[in-house]
VMD Tcl script that draws the C-alpha trace (Angstrom):
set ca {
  {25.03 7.90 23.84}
  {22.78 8.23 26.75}
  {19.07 8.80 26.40}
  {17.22 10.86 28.73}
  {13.23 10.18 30.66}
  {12.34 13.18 31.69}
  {9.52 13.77 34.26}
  {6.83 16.19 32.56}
  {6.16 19.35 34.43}
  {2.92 20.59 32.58}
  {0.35 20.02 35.32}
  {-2.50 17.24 34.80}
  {0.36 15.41 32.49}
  {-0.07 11.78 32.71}
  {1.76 10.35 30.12}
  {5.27 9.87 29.99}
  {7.73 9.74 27.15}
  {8.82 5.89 27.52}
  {7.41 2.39 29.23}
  {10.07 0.06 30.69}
  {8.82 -2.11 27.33}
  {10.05 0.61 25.17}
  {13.15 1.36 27.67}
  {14.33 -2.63 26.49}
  {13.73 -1.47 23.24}
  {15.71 1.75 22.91}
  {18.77 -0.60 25.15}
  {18.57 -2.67 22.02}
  {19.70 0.11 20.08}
  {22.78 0.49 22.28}
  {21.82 3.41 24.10}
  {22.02 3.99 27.84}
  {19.19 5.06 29.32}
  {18.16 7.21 32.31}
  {14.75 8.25 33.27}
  {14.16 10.79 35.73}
  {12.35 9.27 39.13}
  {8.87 9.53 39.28}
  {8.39 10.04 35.60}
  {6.03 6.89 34.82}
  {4.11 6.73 38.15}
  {0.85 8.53 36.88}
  {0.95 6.33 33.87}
  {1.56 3.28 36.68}
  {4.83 3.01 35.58}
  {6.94 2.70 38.84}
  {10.74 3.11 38.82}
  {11.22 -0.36 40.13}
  {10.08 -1.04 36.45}
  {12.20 1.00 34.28}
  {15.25 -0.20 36.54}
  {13.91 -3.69 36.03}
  {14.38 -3.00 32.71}
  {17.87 -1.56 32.30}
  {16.95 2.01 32.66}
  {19.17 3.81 35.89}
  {16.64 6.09 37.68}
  {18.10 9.70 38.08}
  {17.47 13.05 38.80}
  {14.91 15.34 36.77}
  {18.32 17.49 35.65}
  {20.21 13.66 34.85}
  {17.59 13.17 32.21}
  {17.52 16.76 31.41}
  {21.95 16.56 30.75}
  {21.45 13.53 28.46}
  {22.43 13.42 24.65}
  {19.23 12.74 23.96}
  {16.04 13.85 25.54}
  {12.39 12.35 25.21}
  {9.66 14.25 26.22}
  {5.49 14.56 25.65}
  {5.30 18.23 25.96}
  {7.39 21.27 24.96}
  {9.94 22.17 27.06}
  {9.90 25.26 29.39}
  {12.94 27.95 28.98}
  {14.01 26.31 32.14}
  {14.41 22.86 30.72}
  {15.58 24.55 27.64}
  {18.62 25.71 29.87}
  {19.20 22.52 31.35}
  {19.83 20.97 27.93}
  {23.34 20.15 26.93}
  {25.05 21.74 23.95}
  {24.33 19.15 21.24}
  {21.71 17.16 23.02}
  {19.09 16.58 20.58}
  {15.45 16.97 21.74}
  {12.72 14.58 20.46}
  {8.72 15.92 21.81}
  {5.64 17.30 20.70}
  {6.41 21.25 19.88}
  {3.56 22.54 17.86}
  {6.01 24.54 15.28}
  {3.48 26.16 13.42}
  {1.95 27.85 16.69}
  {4.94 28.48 18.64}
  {7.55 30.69 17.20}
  {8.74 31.90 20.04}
  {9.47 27.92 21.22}
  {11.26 27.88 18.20}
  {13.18 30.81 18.63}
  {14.14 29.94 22.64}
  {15.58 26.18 21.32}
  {17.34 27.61 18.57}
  {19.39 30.30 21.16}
  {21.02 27.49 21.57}
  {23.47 24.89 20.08}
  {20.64 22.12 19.86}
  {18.96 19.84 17.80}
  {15.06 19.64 17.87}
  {12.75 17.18 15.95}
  {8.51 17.57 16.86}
  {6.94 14.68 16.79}
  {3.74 16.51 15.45}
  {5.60 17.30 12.44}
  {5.78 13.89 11.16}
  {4.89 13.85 7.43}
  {1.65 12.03 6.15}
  {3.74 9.29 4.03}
  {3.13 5.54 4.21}
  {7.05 5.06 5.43}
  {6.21 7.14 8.40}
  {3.07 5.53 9.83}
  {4.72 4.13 12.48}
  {5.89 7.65 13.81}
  {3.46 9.95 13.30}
  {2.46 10.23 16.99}
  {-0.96 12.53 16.54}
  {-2.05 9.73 14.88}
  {-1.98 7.35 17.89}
  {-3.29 9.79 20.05}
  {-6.09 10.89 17.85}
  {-7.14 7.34 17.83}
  {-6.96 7.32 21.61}
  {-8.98 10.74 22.15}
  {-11.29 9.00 19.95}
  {-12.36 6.14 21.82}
  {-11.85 8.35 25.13}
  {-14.15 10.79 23.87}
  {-17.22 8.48 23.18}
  {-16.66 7.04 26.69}
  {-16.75 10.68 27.79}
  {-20.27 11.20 25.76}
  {-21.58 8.11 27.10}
  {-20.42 8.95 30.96}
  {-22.37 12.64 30.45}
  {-25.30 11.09 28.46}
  {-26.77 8.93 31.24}
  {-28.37 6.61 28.71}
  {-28.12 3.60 26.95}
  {-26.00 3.89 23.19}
  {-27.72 0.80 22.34}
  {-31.36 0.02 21.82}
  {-33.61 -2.29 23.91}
  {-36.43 -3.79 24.27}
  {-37.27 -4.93 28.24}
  {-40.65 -5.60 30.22}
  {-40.21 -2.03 31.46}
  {-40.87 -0.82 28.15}
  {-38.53 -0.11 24.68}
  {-35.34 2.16 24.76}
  {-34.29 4.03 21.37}
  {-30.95 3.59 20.45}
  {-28.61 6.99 20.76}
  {-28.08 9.08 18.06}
  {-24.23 10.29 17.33}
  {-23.12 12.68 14.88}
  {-18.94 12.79 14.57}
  {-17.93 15.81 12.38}
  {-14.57 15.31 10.96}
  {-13.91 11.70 10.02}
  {-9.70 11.54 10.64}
  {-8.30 9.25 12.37}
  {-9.92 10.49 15.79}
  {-13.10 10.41 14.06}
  {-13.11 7.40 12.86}
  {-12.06 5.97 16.12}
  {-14.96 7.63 17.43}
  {-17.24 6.36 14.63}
  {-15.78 2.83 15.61}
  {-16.42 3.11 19.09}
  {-20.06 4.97 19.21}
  {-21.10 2.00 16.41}
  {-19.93 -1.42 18.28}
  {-21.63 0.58 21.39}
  {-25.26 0.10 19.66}
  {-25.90 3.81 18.65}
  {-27.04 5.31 15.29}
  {-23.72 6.84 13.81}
  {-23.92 9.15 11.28}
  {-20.73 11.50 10.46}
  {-19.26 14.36 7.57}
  {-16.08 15.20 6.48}
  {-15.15 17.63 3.85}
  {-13.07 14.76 2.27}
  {-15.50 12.55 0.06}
  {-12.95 9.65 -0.16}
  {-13.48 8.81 3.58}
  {-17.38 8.39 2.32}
  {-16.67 4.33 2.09}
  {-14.26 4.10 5.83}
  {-16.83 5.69 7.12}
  {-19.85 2.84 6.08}
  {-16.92 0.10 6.75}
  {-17.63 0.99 10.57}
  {-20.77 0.88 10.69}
  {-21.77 4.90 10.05}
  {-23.46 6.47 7.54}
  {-21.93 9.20 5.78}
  {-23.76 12.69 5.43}
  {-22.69 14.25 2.05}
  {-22.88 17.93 1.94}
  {-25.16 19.04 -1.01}
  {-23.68 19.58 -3.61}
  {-20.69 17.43 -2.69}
  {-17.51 19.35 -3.21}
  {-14.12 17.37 -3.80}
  {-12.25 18.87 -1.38}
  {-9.28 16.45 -2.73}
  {-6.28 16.72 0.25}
  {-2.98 17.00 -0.97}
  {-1.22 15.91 2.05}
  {-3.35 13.52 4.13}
  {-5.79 16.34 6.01}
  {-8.42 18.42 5.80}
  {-8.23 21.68 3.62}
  {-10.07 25.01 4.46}
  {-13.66 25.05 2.95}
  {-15.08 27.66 0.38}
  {-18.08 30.16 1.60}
  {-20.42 28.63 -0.20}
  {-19.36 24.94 0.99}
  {-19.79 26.76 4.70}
  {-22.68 27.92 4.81}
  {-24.25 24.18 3.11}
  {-22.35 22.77 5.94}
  {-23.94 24.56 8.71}
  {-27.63 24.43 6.98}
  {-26.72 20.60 7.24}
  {-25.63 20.42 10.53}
  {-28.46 22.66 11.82}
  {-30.63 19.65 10.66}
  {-28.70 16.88 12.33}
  {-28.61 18.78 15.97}
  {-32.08 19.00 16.18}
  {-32.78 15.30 15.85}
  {-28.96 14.10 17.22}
  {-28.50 13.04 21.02}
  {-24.89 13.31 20.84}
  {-22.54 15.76 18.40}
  {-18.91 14.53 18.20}
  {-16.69 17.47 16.52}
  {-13.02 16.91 15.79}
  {-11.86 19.18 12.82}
  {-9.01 21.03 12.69}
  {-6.68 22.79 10.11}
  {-3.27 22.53 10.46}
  {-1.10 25.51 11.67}
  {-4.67 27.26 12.02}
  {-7.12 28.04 14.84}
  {-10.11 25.35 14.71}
  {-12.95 26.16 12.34}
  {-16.07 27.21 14.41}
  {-18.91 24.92 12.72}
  {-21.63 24.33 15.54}
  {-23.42 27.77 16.33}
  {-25.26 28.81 19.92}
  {-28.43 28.48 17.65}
  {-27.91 24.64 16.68}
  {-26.90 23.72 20.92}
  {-30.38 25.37 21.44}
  {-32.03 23.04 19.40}
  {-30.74 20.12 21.20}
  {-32.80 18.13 23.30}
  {-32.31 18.80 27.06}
  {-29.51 15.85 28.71}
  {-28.11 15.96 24.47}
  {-24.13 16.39 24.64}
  {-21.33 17.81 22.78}
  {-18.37 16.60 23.00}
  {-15.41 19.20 21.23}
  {-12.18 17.74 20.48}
  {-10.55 20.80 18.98}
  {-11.07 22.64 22.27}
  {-7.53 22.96 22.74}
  {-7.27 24.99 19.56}
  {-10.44 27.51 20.13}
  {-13.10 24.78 19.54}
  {-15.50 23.66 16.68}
  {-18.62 24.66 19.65}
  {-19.88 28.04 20.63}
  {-19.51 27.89 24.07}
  {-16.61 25.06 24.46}
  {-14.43 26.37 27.65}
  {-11.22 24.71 27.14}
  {-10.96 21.78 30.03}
  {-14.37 22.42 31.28}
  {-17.90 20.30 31.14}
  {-20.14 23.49 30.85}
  {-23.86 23.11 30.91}
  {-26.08 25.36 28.31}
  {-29.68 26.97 29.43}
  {-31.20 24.42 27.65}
  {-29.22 20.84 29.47}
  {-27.15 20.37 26.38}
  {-23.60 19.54 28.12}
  {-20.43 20.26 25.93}
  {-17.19 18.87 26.87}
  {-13.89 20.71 26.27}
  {-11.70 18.30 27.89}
  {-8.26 18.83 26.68}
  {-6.81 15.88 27.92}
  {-8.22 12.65 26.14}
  {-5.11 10.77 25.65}
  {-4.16 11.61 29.05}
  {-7.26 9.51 30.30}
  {-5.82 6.40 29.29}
  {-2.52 7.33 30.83}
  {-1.13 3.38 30.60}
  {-2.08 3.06 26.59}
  {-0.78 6.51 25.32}
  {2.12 6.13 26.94}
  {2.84 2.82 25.69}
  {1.90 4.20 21.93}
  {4.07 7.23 22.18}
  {6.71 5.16 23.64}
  {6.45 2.91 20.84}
  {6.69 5.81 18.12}
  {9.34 7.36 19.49}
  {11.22 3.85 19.37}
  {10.37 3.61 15.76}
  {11.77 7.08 15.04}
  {15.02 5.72 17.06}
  {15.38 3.12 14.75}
  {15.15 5.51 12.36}
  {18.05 7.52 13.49}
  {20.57 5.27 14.28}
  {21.36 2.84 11.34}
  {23.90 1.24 12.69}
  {22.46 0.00 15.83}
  {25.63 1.03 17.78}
  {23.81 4.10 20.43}
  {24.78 6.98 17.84}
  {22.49 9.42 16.55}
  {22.88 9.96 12.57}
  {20.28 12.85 11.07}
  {19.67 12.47 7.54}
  {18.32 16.17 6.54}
  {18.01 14.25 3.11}
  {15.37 12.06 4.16}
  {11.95 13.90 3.92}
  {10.90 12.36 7.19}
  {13.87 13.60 9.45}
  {14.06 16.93 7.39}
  {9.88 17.48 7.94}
  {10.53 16.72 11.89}
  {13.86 18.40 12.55}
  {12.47 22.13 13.10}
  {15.74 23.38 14.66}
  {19.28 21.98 13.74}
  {22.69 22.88 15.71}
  {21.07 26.19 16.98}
  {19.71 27.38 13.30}
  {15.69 27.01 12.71}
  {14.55 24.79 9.94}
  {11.08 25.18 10.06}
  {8.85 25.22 7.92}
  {9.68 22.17 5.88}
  {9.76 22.05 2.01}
  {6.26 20.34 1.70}
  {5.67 16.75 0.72}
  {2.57 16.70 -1.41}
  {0.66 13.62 -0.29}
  {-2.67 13.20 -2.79}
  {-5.40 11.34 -0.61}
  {-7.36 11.48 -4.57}
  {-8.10 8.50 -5.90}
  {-6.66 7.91 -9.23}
  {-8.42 9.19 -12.14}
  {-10.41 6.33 -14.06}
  {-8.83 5.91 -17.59}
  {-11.16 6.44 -20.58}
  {-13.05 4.34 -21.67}
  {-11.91 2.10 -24.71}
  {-14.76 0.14 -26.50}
  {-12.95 -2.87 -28.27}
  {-13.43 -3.91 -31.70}
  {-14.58 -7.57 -31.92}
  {-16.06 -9.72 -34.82}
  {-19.37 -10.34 -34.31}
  {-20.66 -12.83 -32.15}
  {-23.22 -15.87 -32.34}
  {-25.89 -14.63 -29.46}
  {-24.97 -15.98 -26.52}
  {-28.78 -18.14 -26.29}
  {-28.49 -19.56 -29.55}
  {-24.90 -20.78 -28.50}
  {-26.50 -21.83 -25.36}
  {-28.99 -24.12 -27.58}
  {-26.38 -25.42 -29.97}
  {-24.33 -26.80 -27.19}
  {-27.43 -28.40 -25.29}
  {-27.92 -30.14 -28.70}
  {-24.84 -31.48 -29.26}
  {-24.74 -32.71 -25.75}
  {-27.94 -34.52 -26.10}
  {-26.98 -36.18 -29.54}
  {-23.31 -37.07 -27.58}
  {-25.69 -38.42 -24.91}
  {-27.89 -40.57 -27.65}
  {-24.98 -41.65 -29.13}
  {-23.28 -43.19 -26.05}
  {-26.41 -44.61 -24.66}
  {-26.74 -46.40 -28.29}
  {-23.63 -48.00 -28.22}
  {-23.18 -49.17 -24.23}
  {-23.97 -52.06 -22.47}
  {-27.43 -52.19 -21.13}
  {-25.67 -52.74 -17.18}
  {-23.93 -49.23 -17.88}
  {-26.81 -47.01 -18.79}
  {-28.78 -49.03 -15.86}
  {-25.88 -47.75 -13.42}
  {-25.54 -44.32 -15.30}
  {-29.74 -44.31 -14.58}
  {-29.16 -45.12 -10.78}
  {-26.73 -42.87 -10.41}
  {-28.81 -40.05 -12.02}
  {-31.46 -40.85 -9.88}
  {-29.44 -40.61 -6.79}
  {-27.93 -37.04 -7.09}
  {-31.38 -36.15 -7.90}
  {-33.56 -37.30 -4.90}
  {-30.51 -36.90 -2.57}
  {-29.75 -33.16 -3.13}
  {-33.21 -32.23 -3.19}
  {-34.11 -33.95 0.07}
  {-30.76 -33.17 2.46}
  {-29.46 -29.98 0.29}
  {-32.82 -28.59 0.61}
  {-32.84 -28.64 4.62}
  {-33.56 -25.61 5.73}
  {-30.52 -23.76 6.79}
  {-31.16 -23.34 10.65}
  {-31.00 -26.69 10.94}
  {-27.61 -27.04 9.39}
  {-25.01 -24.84 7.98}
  {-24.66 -24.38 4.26}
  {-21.49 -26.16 4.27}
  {-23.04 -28.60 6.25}
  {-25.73 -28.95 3.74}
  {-23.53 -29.70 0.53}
  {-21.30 -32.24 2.75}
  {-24.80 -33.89 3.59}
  {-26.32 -33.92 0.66}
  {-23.39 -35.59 -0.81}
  {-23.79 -37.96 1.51}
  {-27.78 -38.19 0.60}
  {-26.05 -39.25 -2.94}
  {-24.31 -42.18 -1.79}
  {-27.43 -43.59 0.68}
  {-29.42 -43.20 -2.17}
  {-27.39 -45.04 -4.37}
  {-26.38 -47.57 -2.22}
  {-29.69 -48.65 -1.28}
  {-30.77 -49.22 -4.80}
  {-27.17 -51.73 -5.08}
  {-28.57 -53.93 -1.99}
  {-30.09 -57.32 -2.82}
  {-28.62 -57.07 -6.36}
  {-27.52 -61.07 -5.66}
  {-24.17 -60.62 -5.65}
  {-22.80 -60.85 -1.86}
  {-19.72 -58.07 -2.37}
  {-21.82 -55.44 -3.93}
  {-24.29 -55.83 -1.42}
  {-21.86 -55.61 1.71}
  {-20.29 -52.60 0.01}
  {-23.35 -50.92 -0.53}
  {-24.32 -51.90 3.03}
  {-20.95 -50.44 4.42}
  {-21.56 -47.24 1.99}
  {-25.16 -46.75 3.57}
  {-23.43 -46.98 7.17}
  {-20.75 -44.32 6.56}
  {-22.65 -41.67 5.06}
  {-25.63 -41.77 7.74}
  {-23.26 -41.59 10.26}
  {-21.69 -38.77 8.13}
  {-25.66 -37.40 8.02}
  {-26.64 -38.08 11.51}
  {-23.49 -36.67 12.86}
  {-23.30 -33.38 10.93}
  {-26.78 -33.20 12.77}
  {-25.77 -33.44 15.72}
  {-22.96 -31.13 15.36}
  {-24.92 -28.50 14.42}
  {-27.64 -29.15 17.21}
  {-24.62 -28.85 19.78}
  {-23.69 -25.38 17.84}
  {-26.91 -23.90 17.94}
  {-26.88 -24.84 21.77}
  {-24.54 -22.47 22.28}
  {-26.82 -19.62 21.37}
  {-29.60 -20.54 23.88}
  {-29.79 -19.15 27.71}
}
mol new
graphics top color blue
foreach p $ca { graphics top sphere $p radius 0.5 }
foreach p [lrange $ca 0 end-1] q [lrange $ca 1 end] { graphics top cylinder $p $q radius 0.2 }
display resetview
């Protein structure tokens, strides 16, 4: 079977459906492949490239005719028309907001599976495509903030005088958020973010944010890896606290969404106005109405008041060269998926919940919506608690004394019957792990490391020790005692001067 590269025709696209990486990939599956010329160039993917890597360049209609089509965007009815009967057709479709999309594919005898459609399941990672771009207009958007912002994320201190770090708020802590959370942190700012979710409370602190609980918390437990619609009452705590946080907030970060629904409106006209002038607002659900009052879909609009808010619809887009190669790469896993036997055919399993959740129109009949696939997010309840029945128990300080007693008569008793040269060596010895750990294991730790400072002091031991053995009369004990002296200082002296050459790395 042939696979088709087509060229997208939505205007501003950058991205294109495969890489010539991906195009050795998908040849590896024993498909032929043909992408349409021109198709990678804004993503600086020249044709030279994909022919380079087995792929035969062709027309925009060649890649249109093939069994199988890859595309970013949703088709138009003229591309529609241009499929082959029984081509199956593999590209972001938003289902749940199109109807009439779905309608146009299934006039006729194809096969479509969105890649926006991809269940939240562990097995399907690898696919679900709004993951990787979310994680892209993440990091994209933060750059975007920081480009409009005109001032340092990070705080300083210089002879010019001290700069205050930037303060970021990122509503909505999914996988964009969290990207963004990630990205505003390592920059030096002040994170702080919300979700409705409270198990996302401890990814949030593990990059470096602090999490701002509603109050009361509600569990709003997700039952299929996103975001649920709020109550009133959890509203209108929501908006008192995000009133607060825009009036002392340099930068506001909103990404939440609902699926199949237009995006929630949580920041008001009233909280933008009480923003600081040169503040910005960056709204990553403007392509589905916006979380902002005044978000204009693709636009940077400026408010009376110098608050900026960004409505770019494009994130991934801005990093052309990595979305591609991510989407690429999905689309290659759900290849993988679909052909078993590694021989170029296509095999749909409608009984796999991952095919049957992406495959929204099947041999010309819809199949959307899905059955669901409840995904619980929850963490597992805690089992009750079960207070064991034990005997009772000798206090654990009166064993502690009992045991220190018998030791000490075990000691007497040993020290009674010995030689006198053995407790004079068991004395020495003593001594020496004494005085040595408290004079080398006691160095302070900028000096050396810690591990440092236990192989030293060790080493402290045996200089100790050995010095007391020298001049004992006997020539061998003294030249091993000698040689035991000379090994460990070097061992001392050395770990020294290791960690003086370590620390000089630090200094300008």
């Amino acid at each position: 079977m042939q696979i088709g590269v087509v060229h997208e025709s939505r205007p501003a696209e950058t991205r294109v459906a495969a890489t010539p990486t991906t195009v050795g990939q998908l040849r590896g599956l024993g498909y032929e492949v043909v992408v349409a010329a021109g198709a990678g160039l804004a993503s600086t993917f020249p044709d030279e490239a994909y022919a380079a890597a087995g792929a035969t360049v062709g027309t925009a209609a060649q890649a249109w005719a093939a069994d199988v089509v890859l595309a970013v965007n949703a088709p138009s009815a003229q591309e529609i028309a241009g499929l082959r009967d029984g081509a199956v057709l593999i590209s972001l479709l938003t289902p749940a907001l199109a109807p009439e999309l779905l309608d146009a594919l299934a006039a006729r005898p194809v096969t479509a599976l969105a890649m926006d459609a991809v269940p939240r399941i562990s097995r399907a990672q690898s696919l679900d495509v709004l993951s990787s771009m979310a994680n892209i207009a993440g990091y994209r958007a933060v750059v975007e903030a920081a480009h409009t912002f005109g001032r340092f994320f990070t705080g300083q201190v210089t002879a010019a005088g001290k700069v205050p770090p930037a303060k970021v708020l990122v509503v909505g802590a999914g996988v964009a958020g969290l990207a963004a959370i990630g990205t505003a942190s390592s920059l030096g700012a002040i994170v702080r973010a919300t979700d409705v979710r409270p198990e996302v409370a401890e990814q949030i602190r593990s990059l470096g944010g602090e999490y701002v609980a509603v109050a009361p918390a509600e569990q709003q437990v997700s039952s299929d890896g996103y975001a649920r619609e709020t109550s009133a009452d959890h509203d209108r705590r929501a908006a008192q606290a995000y009133a607060e946080q825009a009036a002392d907030v340099d930068i506001i970060i909103t990404t939440a969404l609902i699926p199949g629904r237009p995006a929630p409106r949580l920041i008001t006209e009233e909280m933008v106005a009480s923003m600081r002038p040169g503040s910005v607002v960056v709204d990553m659900a403007a392509a589905m109405g916006g979380n902002v009052a005044g978000t204009v879909a693709d636009e940077l609009v400026v408010t009376s008041n110098g608050v900026s808010i960004i409505g770019y619809t494009d994130l991934p887009g801005r990093l052309p060269a990595q979305a591609s190669q991510l989407y690429g790469t999905n689309l290659v896993n759900l290849m993988k998926l679909l052909t078993p036997g590694k021989d170029g055919q296509v095999v749909l399993d409608l009984d796999d919940v991952v095919q049957r959740s992406m495959t929204v129109v099947h041999a010309g009949e819809k199949t959307w919506p899905p059955p669901p696939v409840p995904v619980s997010a929850a963490p597992p309840p805690a089992p009750a608690a079960q207070v064991p029945v034990v005997p009772a128990a000798v206090p654990s300080a009166s064993r502690r004394f009992i045991g220190v007693g018998l030791a000490a008569a075990l000691l007497f008793v040993l020290t009674a019957l010995s030689p006198g040269p053995l407790i004079e060596h068991l004395t020495v010895f003593a001594l020496a792990i004494v005085i040595g750990f408290y004079v080398i294991g006691h160095v302070h730790h900028a000096l050396h490391t810690p591990l440092m400072s236990v192989t030293n002091a060790i080493s402290g031991i045996i200089v100790v020790g050995a010095l007391l053995q020298v001049g004992r009369g006997d020539p061998v004990v003294t030249a091993l005692a000698s040689l035991a002296v000379l090994v460990a200082s070097v061992n001392v002296f050395g770990g020294f001067a290791v960690t003086r050459r370590m620390l000089g790395l630090f200094t300008r």
